[in-house]
N, C-alpha and C positions, 0 to 999 in steps of 0.2 A: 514246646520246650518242656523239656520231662523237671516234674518235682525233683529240689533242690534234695538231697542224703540232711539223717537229723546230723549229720558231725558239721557239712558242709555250714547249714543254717546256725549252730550253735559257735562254730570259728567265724561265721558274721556279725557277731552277735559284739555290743557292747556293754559288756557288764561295769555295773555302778561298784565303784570302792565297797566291800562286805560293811564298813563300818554308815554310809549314808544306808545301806538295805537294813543292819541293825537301828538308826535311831526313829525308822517309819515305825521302829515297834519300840520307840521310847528308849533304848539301850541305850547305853551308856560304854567308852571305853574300855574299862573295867571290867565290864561283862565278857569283855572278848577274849579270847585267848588265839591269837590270828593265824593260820597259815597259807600264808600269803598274804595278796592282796582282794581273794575272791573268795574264802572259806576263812571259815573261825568255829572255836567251839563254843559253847558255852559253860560261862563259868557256871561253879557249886555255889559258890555265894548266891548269885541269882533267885534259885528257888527259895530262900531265906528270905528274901527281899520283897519279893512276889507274894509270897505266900497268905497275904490277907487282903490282896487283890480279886474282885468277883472274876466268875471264868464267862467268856464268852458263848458263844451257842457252837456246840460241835458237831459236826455235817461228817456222817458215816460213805463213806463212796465202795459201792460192792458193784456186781455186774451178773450177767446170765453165764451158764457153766461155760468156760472157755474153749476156740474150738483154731482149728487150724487159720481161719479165715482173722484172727485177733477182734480183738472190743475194743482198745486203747482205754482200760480201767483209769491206770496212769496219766493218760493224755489229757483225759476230761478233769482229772484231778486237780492237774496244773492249771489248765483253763481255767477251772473255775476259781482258782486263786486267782488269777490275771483277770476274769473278768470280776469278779468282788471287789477289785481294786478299782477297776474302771468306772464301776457305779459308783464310787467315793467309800467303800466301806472296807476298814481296817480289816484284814484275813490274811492266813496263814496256811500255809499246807503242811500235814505233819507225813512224809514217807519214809519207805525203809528203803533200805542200801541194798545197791544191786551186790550179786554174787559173781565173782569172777567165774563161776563154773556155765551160769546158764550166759555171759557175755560170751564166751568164747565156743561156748555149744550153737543150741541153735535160737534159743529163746529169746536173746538181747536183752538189753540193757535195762534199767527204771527210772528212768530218767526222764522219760516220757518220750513225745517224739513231735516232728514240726516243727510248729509256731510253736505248742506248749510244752514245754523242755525248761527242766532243771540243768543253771549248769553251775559250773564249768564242767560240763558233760564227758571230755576224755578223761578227767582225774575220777568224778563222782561212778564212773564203770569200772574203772584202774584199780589205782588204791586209797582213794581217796584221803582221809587222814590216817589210815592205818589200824580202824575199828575192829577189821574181819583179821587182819593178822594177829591184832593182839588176843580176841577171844580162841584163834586154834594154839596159840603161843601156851595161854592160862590150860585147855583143856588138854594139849600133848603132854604138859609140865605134869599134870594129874594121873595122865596115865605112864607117864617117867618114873614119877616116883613110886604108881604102884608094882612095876616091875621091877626095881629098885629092891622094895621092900621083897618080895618073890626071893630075889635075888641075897639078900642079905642075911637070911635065915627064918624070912616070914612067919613073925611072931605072931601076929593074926588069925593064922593057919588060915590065909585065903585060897580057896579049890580053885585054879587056874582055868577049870570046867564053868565054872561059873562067875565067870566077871562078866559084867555086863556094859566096863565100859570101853567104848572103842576110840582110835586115834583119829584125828579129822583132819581135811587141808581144804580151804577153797577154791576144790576146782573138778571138773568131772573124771572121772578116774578107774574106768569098772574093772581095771586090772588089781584095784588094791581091797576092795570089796570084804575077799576072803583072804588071808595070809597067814603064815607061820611067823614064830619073830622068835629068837632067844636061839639058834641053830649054831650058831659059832663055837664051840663049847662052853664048858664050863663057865668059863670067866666072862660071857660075854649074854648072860641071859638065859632065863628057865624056859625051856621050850612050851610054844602055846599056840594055840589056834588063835587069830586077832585079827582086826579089819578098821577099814578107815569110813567112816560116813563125810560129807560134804559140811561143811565147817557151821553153814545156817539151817544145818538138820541136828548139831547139838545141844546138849542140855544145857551147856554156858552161854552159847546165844540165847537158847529161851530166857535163861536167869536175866541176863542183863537189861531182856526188853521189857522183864519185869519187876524189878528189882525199884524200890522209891529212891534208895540214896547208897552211898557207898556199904556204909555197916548192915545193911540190910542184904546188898549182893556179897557181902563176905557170910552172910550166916545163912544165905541159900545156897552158895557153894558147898558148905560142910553139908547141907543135908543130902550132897548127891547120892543115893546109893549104887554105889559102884560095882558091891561081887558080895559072895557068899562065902561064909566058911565051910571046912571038911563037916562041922556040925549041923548048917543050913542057917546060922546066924546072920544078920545082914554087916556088912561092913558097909562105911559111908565114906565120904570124901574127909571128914574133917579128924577120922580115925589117921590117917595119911602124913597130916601135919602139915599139908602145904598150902592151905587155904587160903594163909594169909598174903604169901608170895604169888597163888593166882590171883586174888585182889589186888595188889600191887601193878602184875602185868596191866590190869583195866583199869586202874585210874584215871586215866584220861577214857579210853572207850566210852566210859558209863555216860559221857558228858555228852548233849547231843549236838550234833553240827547243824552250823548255819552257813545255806550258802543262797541263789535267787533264782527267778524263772527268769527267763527271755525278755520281761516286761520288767525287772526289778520286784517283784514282788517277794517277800520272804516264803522260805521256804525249809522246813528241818528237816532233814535225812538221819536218821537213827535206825540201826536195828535190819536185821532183816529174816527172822523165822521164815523157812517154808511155809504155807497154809497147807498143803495136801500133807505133810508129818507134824508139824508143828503149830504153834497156833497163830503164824501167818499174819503180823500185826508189825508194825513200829514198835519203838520203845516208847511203853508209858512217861518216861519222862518226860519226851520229847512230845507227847500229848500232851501232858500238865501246862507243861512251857507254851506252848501252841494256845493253851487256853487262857491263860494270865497273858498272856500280851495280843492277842487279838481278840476282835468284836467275833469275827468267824473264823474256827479251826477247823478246816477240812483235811481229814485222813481217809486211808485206805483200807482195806483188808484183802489179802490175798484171795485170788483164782475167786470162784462162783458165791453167792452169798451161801451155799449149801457147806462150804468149809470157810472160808474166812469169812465173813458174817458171822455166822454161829459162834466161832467162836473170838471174834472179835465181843461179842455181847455177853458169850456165856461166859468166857475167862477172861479175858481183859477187862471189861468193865467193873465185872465183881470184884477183880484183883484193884483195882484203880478208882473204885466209885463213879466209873463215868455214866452219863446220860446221854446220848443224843440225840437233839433235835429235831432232825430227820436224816433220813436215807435216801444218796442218789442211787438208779437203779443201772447201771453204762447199758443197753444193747446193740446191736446191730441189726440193720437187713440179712447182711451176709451170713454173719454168726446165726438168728433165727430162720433163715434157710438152709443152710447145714443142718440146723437141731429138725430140723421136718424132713430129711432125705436127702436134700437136692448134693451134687458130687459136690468136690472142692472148685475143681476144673470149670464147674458150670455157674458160681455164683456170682457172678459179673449179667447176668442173664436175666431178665425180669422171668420170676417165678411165683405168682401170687397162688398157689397152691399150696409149695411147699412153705412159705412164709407163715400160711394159715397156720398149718402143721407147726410149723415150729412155734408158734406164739403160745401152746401147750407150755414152754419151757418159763417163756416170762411170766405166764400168769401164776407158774408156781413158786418164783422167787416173790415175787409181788406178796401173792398169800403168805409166804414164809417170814417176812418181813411183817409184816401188818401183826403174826401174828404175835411180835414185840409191844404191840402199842404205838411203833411209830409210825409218823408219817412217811408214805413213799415218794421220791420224785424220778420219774424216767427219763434220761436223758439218752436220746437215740442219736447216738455218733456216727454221722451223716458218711456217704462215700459217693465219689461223684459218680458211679453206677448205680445208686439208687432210683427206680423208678417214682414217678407220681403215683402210680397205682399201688408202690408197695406202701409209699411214704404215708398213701390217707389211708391203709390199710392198719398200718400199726398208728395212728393218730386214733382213731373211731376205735380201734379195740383198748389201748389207753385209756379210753373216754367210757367206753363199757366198765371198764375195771375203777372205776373213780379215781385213775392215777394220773396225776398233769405230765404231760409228756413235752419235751423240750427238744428241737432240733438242733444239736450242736455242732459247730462247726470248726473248732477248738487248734483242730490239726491246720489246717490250711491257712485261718486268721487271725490264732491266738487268742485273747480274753475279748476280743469283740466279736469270735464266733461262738463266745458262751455267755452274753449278756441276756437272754433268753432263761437260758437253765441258773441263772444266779440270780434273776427276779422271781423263779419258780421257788428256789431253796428261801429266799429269805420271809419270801410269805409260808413255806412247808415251818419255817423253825420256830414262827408264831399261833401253829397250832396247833391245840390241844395234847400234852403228852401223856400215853398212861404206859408207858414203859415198866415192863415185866421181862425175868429170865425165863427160859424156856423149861426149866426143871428146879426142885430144890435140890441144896447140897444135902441134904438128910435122905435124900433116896438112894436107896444100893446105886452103886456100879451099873449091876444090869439092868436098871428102872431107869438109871439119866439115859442111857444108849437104846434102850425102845424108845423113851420119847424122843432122843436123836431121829433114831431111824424112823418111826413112824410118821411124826409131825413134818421132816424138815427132806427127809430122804424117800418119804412114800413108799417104803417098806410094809409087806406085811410082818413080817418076822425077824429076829435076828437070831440067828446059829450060833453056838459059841462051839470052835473046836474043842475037845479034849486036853490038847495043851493048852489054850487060851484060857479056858475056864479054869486049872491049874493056879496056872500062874496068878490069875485074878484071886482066889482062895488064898495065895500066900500073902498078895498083898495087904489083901483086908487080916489078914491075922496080925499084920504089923503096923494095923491102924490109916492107912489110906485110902479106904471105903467112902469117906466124906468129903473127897477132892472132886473137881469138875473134872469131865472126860471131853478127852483134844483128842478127834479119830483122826486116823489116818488112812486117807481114802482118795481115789483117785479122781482129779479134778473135772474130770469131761463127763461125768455124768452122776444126778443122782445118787443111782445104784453105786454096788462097788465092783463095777463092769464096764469099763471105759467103751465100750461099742454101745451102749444100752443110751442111745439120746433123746433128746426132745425129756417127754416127761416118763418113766417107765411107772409105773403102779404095782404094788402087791410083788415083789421082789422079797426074796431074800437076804437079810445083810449077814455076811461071814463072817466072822472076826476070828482069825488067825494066830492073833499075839497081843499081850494084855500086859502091860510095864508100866513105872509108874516114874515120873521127871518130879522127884519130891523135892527138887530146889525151885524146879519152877513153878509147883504147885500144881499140875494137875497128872491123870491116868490118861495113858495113851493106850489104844484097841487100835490094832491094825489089822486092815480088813484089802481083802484084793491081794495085787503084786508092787505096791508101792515101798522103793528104795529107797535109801539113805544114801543113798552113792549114783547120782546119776551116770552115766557113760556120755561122752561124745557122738555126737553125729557123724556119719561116713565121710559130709566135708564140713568139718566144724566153721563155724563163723570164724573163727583164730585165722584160717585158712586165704582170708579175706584182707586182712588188716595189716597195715604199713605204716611205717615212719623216715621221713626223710631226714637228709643231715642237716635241715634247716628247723627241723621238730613238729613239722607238719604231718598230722595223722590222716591215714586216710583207711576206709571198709569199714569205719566203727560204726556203724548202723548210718 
C-alpha cells in the first residue's frame, strides 16, 4: 500500500482548537487575535508581557548542501517539536512561511511533510493569513510612489538609470525579470527599464524578519536606499514619504502566527527570506516569542549550513542577541551519495563507496559549525532504502567526528520517530557553550567575505569583478562598510558553482555584484547566476493540484 500524499495525511488530521494549542504555551485569549478556528496571531501586547521572562534553550536545525534527492530540513524540525513534547518537555518550533512561487514550481511546500507537518497545511502553502501579500502590497506602494514622484516633476532629480528598486509578486515569473514600464505616453509614466524579483527575495521581507517591533520596521523601511540622483547622491525610501502608509500595510504582518503540528504541538510560522539571496531565517520576533514561552525553541535556517547557518549566526543572532544551544546537523544516505558521485537515478541502490565520498560534505558542515563554539547534533533522516551497511557507515564516521548521530524517523512516525534525536539535543543544550561570530563588524567588507569564503566555503581566494568592487567603494563612502555581509550564492554547493559537490577546496569565489539592504542591515555580494526571480518548471507543481465543489484539495504535495 503506497505512503499516504502530506495533504491526504494532514485532511486526516485532527486539529486541537488554536486557543487549547496557545494555552500549552500559557496564553491567554487576549493574546490571540484568531483566524479561524486553527490559526491566530499574536498579539503586540504579548512581547510587553513577556519580556522579563528567561528564554529557554534555542536549538538551531541546518542540514548538508541540498541536493535533488531532499533532506527534509523541515520534517525533522517539526519532529523534533513533536518528539520534545513526547518526552514531557515544553518546545516550540519557530518557521518561515512557505512562498507561493516555489509551491506551485517545483520545490513544495514548508510545511514539512508525513507524520511531521505543520498544519493547517492547504491555507499555511496558500495564503495563509495574508503576511506575503501585505509585504509585496508595502514594497509595490514604494516603488508607486517612486514613479509617481518620476512622474510629477521629480524634485529629487532621481536618474531613472539608477534605481535600484524593483517591483515584487509572490510567485515564479521569469517573463517579468526585465521590463519596460512608463510606455503609455505621457500621462501614463516616465519611461524606464524595471523588473520584478519574488516577493521573499525583497528588502521588506528581510526588514520585517528583522525588525524588534513596529517603530523600529517603520525606521528600517525609511533607510531603504532606493536610486540615485543625476549628481550620484543616494535617495532612500523615507525621502518618498510613504513609509509610514507601508508600516501601516504590515501591522498585522509584523505579528507572528501561531498555528500546530499533526501532534498538537505549537508551532510559529513567520517570515520567509530566501537563504541562497537573503539571509534565509524566520522572523526574529517570532524567535523571541518561541523563546519566552517555551523550555525548547527549535528554528530553522535555510538551504546548507554554508548559507543559512552563517548567516542565521552572523546576522540574525547579532541583529537579535541570540545564542544557541546547539545545532541539529539534517543528512541523508541519499543526499551524501549524490554529494560523492552516485546519479540521481541510482540512489535507491546500496553504494558504500560513493557514501564514503560524500561524507567529505558532512564533515565540513560539522567543522563549520563547531567552528561557532557550538555543539553539533546529526540527525540522519532515515529512508526505507537505506542499507545496514550505509547506516553503520555513517554511525562510525559520526563517531570518528565526536558528533552524536541520531536515526530519525520523523516522516513515517512523527515525534516517536524522533525521540532519539530529542534526547540527543537535550543533553547537546547542556553543554558547554563558547559561541563566537565568524568575523567582526570592524573588518572591511572584503575581510568579512574572505573569511566567508575561506573558513565556511573552502575557497582559496575571492575575485571581485570590476563592477562589484565599484559598487562596494560607493558603498563604503556612504558609511556601510561596518554591516555584516548576507552572500548570495548558490545552495548546492560550497563553491559558487552549483555542479562543484561533495567538498571542492581551493576554489575561487566571484563576486559579481555588491548592494547593500540598509534597512535590513546588512551588504549583499552576489556571486555565481543566482536570481531574484525564479521561473517555473516545464510542468510546474500548479499543474498538479485541484479543488473540488465540496473543497477538497487534492496534488498539494
Amino acid at each position: 500500500m503506497p505512503f499516504p500524499s502530506d495533504v491526504a495525511i494532514a485532511q486526516g488530521a485532527k486539529p486541537l482548537p488554536i486557543t487549547e494549542v496557545a494555552a500549552k504555551l500559557g496564553l491567554r485569549a487576549e493574546d490571540l487575535e484568531l483566524y479561524g478556528q486553527h490559526k491566530a496571531k499574536l498579539s503586540d501586547a504579548l512581547f510587553s508581557r513577556l519580556s522579563d521572562r528567561p528564554d529557554g534553550k534555542l536549538v538551531l536545525v541546518t542540514a548538508i548542501n541540498p541536493t535533488p534527492a531532499g533532506e527534509g530540513k523541515t520534517t525533522v524540525t517539526v519532529g523534533l517539536g513533536q518528539a520534545l513534547q513526547r518526552i514531557g518537555k515544553r518546545a516550540a518550533v519557530a518557521l518561515r512561511e512557505p512562498s507561493l512561487g516555489p509551491v506551485f514550481g517545483v520545490k513544495g511546500g514548508a510545511a514539512g511533510g508525513g507524520y511531521a507537518q505543520v498544519i493547517p497545511m492547504e491555507d499555511i502553502n496558500l495564503h495563509f493569513t495574508g503576511d506575503m501579500h501585505a509585504i509585496t502590497a508595502a514594497n509595490n506602494l514604494l516603488c508607486a510612489a517612486l514613479d509617481n514622484h518620476l512622474q510629477q516633476g521629480n524634485a529629487l532629480g532621481i536618474d531613472p538609470r539608477q534605481i535600484l528598486l524593483k517591483r515584487c509578486m509572490d510567485m515564479n515569473d521569469r517573463a517579468l525579470r526585465h521590463i519596460n514600464v512608463g510606455l503609455g505616453g505621457k500621462s501614463n509614466g516616465v519611461p524606464r527599464e524595471d523588473g520584478f524579483q519574488i516577493t521573499v527575495a525583497s528588502e521588506v521581507m528581510a526588514i520585517l524578519c528583522l525588525a524588534a517591533d513596529r517603530a523600529d520596521l517603520r525606521q528600517r523601511l525609511g533607510k531603504m536606499l532606493v536610486a540615485f540622483t543625476y549628481e550620484d547622491k543616494p535617495v532612500y525610501a523615507r525621502d518618498l514619504g510613504v513609509c509610514g502608509a507601508m508600516t501601516l500595510l504590515l501591522k498585522d504582518a509584523i505579528n507572528p502566527n501561531l498555528v500546530q503540528t499533526l501532534e498538537g504541538s505549537p508551532a510559529l510560522m513567520h517570515g520567509g527570506p530566501f537563504a541562497n539571496i537573503a539571509h534565509g531565517c524566520n522572523s526574529l520576533r517570532a524567535t523571541r516569542l518561541a523563546l519566552k514561552l517555551a523550555d525548547y525553541a527549535i528554528t530553522e535556517a535555510g538551504f546548507g549550513s554554508d548559507l543559512g547557518a552563517e548567516k542565521f549566526l552572523d546576522i540574525k543572532s547579532r541583529a537579535g542577541g541570540l545564542v544557541p544551544a546547539c545545532v541539529v546537523l539534517v543528512a541523508t544516505v541519499r543526499a551524501l551519495k549524490y554529494n560523492g558521485g552516485a546519479e540521481k537515478s541510482a540512489l535507491g541502490t546500496e553504494d558504500v563507496a560513493a557514501l564514503q565520498r560524500g561524507c567529505a560534505n558532512l564533515r565540513a558542515h560539522i567543522e563549520n559549525l563547531r567552528g561557532y563554539g557550538l555543539p553539533v547534533v546529526v540527525a540522519l533522516n532515515r529512508f526505507s532504502g537505506d542499507t545496514a551497511a550505509e547506516l553503520s557507515l555513517l554511525q562510525a564516521f559520526a563517531q570518528s567526528m565526536g558528533a552524536p548521530l541520531a536515526l530519525t524517523e520523523v516522516f513515517a512516525k512523527g515525534g516517536e520517530g524522533g525521540e532519539a534525536l530529542a534526547g540527543l539535543v537535550c543533553q547537546a543544550c547542556e553543554a558547554p557553550n563558547a559561541f563566537k561570530y565568524l568575523y567582526d563588524l570592524d573588518a572591511t567588507t572584503e575581510e568579512k567575505l574572505r573569511i566567508i569564503a575561506t573558513r565556511i566555503y573552502r575557497a582559496a581566494e575571492v575575485h571581485w569583478t570590476a563592477p562589484a568592487l565599484k559598487a562596494l567603494r560607493r558603498l563604503e563612502t556612504l558609511g556601510y562598510g561596518g554591516l555584516p555581509v548576507c552572500v548570495a550564492k548558490t545552495q548546492y554547493s560550497f563553491s559558487d558553482d552549483p555542479t562543484k559537490l561533495g567538498c571542492p577546496q581551493g576554489h575561487t569565489l566571484t563576486v559579481r555584484d555588491c548592494y547593500v539592504s540598509a534597512g535590513a542591515g546588512f551588504v549583499v555580494v552576489r556571486t555565481g547566476d543566482v536570481m531574484t526571480m525564479p521561473g517555473l518548471p516545464k510542468e510546474p507543481a500548479a499543474m498538479r493540484m485541484d479543488i473540488d465543489g465540496d473543497g477538497s484539495i487534492t496534488g498539494l504535495f
